[in-house]
N, C-alpha and C positions, 0 to 999 in steps of 0.2 A: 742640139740647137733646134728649136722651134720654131717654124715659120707660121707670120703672122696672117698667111691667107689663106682662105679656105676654101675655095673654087678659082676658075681658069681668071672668072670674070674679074673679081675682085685684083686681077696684078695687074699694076700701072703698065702703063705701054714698053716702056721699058725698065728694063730688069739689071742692079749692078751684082757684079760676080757672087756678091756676097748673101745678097737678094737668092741667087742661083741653091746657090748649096743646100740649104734647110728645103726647100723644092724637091730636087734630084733624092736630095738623104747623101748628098759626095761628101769630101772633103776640101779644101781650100785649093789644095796643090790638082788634085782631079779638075776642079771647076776649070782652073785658067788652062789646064794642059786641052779641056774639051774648047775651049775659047784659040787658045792660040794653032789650036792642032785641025781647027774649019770646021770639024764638027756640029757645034753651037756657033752660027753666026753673027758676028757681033758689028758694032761700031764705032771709030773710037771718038771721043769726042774732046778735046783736046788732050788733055792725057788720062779721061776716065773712058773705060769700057763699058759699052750699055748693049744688051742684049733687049733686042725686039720681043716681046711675049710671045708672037705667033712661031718665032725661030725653038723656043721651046717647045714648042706644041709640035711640030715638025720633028724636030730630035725626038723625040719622044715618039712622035710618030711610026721615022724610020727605024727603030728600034727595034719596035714590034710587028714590022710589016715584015 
């Protein structure tokens, strides 16, 4: 899967799970288990999950720190 953005700048504020994945390079089932499991913090919004862009840049952050 190819994700369609090419800098931090370019992602919309927020981000859906599916959004996530071509990003990381996960898989579907990784994606929601880092969403449900607090890792990537999300928010739900009626019943869609949206991930904040800076909550990625964080993850990613603590990763490597």
């Amino acid at each position: 899967m190819e994700t369609k953005y090419r800098s931090f700048d370019e992602l919309p504020l927020t981000l859906r799970v599916e959004d996530l994945m071509p990003i990381l390079g996960i898989g579907r089932n990784t994606a929601y288990e880092l969403v449900r499991s607090g890792q990537i913090r999300s928010v739900k919004i009626g019943r869609q999950i949206r991930i904040p862009k800076q909550e990625v840049f964080a993850f990613l952050h603590q990763q490597t720190g």
